[in-house]
Every structure is written in C-alpha cells, then in structure tokens.
N, CA, C and O atoms as CSV, one atom per row, in Angstrom:
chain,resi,resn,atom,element,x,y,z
A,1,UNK,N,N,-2.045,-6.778,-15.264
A,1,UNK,CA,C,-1.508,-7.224,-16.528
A,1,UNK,C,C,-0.434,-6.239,-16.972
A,1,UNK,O,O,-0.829,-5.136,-17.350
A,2,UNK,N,N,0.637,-6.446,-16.976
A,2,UNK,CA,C,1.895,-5.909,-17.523
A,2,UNK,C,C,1.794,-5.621,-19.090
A,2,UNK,O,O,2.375,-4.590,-19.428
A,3,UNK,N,N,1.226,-6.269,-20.012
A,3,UNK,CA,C,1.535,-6.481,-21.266
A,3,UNK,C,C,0.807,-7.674,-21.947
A,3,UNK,O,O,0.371,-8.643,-21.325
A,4,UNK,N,N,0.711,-7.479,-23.459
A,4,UNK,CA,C,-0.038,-8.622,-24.067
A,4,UNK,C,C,0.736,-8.914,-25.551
A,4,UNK,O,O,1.622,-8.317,-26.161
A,5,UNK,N,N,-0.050,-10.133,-25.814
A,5,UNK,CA,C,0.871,-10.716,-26.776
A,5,UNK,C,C,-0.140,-11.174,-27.176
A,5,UNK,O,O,-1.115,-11.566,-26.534
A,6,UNK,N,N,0.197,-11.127,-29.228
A,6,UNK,CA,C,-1.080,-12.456,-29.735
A,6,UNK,C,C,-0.881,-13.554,-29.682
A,6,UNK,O,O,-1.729,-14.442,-29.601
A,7,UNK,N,N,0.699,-13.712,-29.732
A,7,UNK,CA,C,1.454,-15.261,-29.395
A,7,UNK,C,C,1.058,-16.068,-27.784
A,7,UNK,O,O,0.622,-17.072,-27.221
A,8,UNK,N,N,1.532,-14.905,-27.664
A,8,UNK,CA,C,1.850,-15.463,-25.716
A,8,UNK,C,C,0.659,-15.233,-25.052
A,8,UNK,O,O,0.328,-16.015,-24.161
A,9,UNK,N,N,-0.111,-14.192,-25.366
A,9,UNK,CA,C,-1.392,-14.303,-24.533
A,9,UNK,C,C,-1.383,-12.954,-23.534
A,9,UNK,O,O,-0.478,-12.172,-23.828
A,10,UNK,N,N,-2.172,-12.565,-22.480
A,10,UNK,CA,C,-1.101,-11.701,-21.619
A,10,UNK,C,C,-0.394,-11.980,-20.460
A,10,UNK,O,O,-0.704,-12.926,-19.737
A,11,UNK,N,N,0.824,-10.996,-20.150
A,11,UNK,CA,C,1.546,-11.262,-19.229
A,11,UNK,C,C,1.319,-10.570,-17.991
A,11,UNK,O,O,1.332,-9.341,-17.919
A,12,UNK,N,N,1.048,-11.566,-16.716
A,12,UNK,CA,C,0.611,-11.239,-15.435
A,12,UNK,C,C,1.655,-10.896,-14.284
A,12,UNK,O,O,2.505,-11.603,-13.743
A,13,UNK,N,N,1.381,-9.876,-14.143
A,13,UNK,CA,C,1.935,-9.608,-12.894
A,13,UNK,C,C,1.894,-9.818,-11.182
A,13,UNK,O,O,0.901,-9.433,-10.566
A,14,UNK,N,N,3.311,-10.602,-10.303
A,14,UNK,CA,C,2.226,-10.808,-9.096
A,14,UNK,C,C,2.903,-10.184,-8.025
A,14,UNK,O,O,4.008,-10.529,-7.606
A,15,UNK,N,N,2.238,-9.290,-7.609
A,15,UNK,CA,C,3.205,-8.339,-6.085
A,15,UNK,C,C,2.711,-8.478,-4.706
A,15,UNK,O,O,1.565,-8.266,-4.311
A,16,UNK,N,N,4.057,-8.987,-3.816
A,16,UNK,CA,C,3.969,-8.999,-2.915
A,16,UNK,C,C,3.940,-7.464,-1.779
A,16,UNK,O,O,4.922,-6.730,-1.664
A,17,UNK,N,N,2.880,-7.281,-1.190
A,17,UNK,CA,C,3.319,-6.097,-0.605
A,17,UNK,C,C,3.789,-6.179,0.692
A,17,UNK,O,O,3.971,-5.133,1.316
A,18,UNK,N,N,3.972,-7.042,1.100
A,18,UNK,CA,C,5.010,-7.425,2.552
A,18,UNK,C,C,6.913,-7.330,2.354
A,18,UNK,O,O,7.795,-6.881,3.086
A,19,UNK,N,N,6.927,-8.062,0.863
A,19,UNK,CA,C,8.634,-8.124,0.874
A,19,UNK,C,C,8.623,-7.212,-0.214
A,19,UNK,O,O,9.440,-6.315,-0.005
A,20,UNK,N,N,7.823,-7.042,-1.654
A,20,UNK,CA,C,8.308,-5.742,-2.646
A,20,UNK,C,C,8.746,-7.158,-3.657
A,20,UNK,O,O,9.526,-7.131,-4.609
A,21,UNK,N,N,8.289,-7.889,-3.335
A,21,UNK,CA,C,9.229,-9.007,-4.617
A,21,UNK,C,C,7.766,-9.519,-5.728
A,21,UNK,O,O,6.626,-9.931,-5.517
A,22,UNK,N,N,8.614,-9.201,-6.973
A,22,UNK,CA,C,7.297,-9.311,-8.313
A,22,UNK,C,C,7.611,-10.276,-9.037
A,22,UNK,O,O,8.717,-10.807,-9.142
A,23,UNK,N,N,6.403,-10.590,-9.686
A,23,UNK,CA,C,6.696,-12.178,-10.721
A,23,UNK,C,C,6.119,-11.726,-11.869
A,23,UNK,O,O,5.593,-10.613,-11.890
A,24,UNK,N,N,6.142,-12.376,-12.751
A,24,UNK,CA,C,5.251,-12.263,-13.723
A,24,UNK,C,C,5.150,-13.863,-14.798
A,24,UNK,O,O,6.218,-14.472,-14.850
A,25,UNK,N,N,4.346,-14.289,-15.335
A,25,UNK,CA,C,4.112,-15.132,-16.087
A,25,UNK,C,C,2.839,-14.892,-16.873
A,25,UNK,O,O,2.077,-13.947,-16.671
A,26,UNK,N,N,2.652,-16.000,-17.951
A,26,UNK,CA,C,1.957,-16.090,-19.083
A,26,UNK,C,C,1.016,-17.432,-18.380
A,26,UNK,O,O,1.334,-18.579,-18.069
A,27,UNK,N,N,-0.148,-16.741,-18.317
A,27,UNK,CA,C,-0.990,-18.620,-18.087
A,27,UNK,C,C,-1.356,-19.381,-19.277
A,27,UNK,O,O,-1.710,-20.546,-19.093
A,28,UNK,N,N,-1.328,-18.874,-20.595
A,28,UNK,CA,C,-1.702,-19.757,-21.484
A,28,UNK,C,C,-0.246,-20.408,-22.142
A,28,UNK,O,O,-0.441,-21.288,-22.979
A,29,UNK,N,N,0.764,-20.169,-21.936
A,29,UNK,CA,C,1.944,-20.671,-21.894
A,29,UNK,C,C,2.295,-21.792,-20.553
A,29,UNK,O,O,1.880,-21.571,-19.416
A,30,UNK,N,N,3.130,-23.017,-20.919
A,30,UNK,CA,C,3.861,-23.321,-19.350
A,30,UNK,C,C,5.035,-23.313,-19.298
A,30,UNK,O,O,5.577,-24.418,-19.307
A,31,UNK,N,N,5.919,-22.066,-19.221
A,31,UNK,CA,C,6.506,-21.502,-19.457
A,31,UNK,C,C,7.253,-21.121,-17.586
A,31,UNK,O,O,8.327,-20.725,-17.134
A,32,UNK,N,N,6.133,-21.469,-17.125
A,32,UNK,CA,C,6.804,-21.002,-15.626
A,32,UNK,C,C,6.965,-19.773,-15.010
A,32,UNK,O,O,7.319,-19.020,-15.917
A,33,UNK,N,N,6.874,-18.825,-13.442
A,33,UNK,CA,C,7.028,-17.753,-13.618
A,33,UNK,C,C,8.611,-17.303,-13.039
A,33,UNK,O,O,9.257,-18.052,-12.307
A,34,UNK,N,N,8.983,-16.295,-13.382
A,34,UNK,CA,C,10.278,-15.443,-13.268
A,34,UNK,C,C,9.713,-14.252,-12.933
A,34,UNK,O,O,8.631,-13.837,-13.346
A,35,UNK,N,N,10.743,-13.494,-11.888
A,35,UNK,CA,C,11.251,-12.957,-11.293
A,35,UNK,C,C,11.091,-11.208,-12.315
A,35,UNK,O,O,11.273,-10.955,-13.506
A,36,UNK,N,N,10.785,-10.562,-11.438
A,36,UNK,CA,C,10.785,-9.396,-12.659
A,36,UNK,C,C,11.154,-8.210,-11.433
A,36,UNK,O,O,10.981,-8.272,-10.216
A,37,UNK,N,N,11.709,-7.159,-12.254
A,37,UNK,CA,C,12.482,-5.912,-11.541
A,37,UNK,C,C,11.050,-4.856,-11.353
A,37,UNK,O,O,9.952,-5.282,-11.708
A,38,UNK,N,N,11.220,-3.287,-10.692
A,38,UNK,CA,C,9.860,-2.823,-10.718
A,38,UNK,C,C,9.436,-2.261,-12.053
A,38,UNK,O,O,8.442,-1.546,-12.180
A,39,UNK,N,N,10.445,-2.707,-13.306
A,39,UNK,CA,C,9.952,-2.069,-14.397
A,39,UNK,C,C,9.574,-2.892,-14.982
A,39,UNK,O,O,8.952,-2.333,-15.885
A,40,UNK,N,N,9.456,-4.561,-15.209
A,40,UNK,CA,C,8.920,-5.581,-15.621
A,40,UNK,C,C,9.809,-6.012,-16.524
A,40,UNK,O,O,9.457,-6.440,-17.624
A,41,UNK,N,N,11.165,-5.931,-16.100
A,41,UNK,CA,C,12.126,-6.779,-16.770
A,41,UNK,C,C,12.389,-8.156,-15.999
A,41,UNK,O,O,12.374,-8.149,-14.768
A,42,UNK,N,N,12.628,-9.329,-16.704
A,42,UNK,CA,C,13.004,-10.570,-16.368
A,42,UNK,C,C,14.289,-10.566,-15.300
A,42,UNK,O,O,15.135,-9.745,-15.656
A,43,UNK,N,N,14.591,-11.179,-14.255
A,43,UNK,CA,C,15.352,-11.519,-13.433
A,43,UNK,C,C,16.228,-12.186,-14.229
A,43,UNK,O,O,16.104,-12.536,-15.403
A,44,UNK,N,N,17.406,-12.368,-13.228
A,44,UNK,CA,C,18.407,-14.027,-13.799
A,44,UNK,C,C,17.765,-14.899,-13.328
A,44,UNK,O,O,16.999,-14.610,-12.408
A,45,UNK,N,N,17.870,-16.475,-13.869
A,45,UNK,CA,C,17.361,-17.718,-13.257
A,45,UNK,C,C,17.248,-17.886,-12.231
A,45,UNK,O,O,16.212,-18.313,-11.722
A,46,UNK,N,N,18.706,-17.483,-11.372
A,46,UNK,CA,C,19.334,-17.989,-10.208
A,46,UNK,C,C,18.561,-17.355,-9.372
A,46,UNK,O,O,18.321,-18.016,-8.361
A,47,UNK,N,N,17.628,-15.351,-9.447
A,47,UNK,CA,C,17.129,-15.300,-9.085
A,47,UNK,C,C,15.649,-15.135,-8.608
A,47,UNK,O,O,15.284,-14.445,-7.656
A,48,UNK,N,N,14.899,-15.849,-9.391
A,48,UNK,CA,C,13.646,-16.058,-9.806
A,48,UNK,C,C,13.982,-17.864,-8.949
A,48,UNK,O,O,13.365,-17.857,-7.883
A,49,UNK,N,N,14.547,-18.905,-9.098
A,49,UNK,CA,C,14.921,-19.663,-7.833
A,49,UNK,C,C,14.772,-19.282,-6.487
A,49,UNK,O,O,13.919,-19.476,-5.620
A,50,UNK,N,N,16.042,-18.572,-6.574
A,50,UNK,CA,C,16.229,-18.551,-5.029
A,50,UNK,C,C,14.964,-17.398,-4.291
A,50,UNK,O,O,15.099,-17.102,-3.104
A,51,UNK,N,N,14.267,-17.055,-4.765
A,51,UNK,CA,C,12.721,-16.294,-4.451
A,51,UNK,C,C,11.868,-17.127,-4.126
A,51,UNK,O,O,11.251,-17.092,-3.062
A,52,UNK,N,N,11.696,-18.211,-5.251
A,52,UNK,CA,C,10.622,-19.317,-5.215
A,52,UNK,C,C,10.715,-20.414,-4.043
A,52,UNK,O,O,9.774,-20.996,-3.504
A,53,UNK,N,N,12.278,-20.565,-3.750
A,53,UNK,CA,C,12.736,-21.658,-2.592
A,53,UNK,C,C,12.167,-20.992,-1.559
A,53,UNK,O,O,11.190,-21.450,-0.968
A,54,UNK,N,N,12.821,-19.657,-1.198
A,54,UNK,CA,C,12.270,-19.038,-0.004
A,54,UNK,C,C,10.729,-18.756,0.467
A,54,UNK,O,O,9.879,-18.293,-0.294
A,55,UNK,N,N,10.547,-19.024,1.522
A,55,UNK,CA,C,9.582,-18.404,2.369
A,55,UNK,C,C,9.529,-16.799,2.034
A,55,UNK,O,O,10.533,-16.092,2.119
A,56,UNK,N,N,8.307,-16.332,1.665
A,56,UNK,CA,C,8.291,-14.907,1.749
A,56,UNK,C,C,8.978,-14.335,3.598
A,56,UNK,O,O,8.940,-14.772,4.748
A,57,UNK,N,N,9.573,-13.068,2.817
A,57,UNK,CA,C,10.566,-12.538,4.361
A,57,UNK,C,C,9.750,-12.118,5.174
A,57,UNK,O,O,9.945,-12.000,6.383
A,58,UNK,N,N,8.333,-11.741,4.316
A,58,UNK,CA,C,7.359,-10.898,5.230
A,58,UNK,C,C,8.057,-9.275,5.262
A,58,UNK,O,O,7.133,-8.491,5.481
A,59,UNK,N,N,9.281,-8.591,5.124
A,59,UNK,CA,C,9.876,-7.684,4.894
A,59,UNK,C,C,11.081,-7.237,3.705
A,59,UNK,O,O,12.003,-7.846,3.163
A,60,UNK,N,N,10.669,-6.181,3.642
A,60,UNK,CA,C,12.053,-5.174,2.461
A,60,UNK,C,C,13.426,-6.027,3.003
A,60,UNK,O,O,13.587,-6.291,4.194
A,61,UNK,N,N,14.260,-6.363,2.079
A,61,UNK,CA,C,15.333,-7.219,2.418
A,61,UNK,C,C,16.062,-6.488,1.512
A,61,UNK,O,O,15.599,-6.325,0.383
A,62,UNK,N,N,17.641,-5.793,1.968
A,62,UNK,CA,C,18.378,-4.971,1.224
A,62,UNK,C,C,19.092,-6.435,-0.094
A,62,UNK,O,O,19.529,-6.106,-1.197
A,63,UNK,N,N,19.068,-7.187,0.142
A,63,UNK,CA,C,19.669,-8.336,-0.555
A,63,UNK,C,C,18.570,-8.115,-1.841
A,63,UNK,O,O,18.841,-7.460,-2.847
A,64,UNK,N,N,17.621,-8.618,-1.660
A,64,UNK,CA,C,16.434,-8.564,-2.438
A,64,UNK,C,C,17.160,-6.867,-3.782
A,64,UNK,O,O,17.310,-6.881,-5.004
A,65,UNK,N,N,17.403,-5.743,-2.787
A,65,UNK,CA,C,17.816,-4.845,-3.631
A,65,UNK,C,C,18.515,-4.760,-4.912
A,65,UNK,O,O,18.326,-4.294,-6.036
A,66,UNK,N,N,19.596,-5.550,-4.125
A,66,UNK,CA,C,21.079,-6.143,-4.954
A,66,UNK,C,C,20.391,-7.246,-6.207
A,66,UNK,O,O,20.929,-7.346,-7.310
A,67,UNK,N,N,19.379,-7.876,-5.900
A,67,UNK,CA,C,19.010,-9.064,-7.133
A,67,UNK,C,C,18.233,-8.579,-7.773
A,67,UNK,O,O,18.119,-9.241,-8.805
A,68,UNK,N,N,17.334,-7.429,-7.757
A,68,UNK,CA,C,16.523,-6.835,-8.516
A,68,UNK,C,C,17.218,-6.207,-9.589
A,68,UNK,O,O,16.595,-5.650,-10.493
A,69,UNK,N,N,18.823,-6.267,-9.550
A,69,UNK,CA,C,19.780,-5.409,-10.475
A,69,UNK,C,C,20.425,-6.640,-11.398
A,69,UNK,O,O,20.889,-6.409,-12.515
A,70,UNK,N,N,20.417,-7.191,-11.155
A,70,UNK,CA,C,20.654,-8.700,-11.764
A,70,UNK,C,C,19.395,-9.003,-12.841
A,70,UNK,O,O,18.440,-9.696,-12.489
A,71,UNK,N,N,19.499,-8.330,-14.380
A,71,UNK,CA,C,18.799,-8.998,-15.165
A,71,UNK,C,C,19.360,-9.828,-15.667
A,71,UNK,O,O,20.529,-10.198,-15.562
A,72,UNK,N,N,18.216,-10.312,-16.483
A,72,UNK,CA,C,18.509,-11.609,-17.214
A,72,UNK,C,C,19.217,-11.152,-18.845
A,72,UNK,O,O,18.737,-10.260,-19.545
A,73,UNK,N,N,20.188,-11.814,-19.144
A,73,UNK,CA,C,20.522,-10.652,-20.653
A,73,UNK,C,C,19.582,-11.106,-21.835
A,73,UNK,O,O,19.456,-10.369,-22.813
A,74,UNK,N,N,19.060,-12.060,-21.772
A,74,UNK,CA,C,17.936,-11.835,-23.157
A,74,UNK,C,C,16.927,-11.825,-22.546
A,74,UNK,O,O,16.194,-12.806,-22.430
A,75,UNK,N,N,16.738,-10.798,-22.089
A,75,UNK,CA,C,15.129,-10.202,-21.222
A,75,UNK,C,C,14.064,-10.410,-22.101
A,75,UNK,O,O,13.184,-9.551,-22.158
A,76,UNK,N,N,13.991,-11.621,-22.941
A,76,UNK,CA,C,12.644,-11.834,-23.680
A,76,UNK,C,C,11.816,-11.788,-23.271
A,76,UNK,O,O,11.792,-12.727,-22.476
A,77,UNK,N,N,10.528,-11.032,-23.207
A,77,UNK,CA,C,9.483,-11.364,-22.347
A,77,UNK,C,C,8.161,-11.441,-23.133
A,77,UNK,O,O,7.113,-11.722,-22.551
C-alpha cells in the first residue's frame, strides 16, 4: 500500500520483479490502474497504455527508463 485516502480508499501498489515496471490503483474506485515511477508518481496515459498492451519483457528495458521520466502533469493521485 503506497498511501491512503478517506475519499479514495487505499492506494495499491503492483511490482513486477522481472521488468521493474509499477502500477498502482484504488480498488474501491473504478478508476483504472496507471503507471507509476519508483517514487509513486502517476505516469502519462500514453504510458500506463503502452505497458498494459505489452506482454511483460520478462527484463530491465532501457526504454522502460526513458518512460518512467514521463510524468503525468496533474499527478493527482
């Protein structure tokens, strides 16, 4: 658990330890999950997508690096 909310409920964290790629979502919300950096900031859309399309790599992917720097600008979480 990353964090809690009285609104939102708490917010879950989910890590892969094969590729290093993290999610996080709210289950009492459906709200959907996004993409989060290793400090538990929100991704951009585009990449919280293109994570979900893919097949896990099974490995550290320097690309993956580059999108983890890509927040989202109203990192509401």
């Amino acid at each position: 658990m990353l964090d809690w909310s009285a609104v939102r409920g708490s917010r879950l964290a989910h890590y892969c330890r094969r590729c290093g790629r993290r999610f996080t979502r709210f289950p009492l919300l459906a709200h959907g999950v996004s993409a989060i950096d290793g400090d538990g900031h929100n991704l951009e859309n585009a990449v919280t997508n293109q994570w979900l399309s893919e097949a896990c790599p099974r490995t550290f992917k320097e690309e993956d690096n580059k999108d983890r720097k890509r927040l989202r600008e109203s990192s509401s979480q």
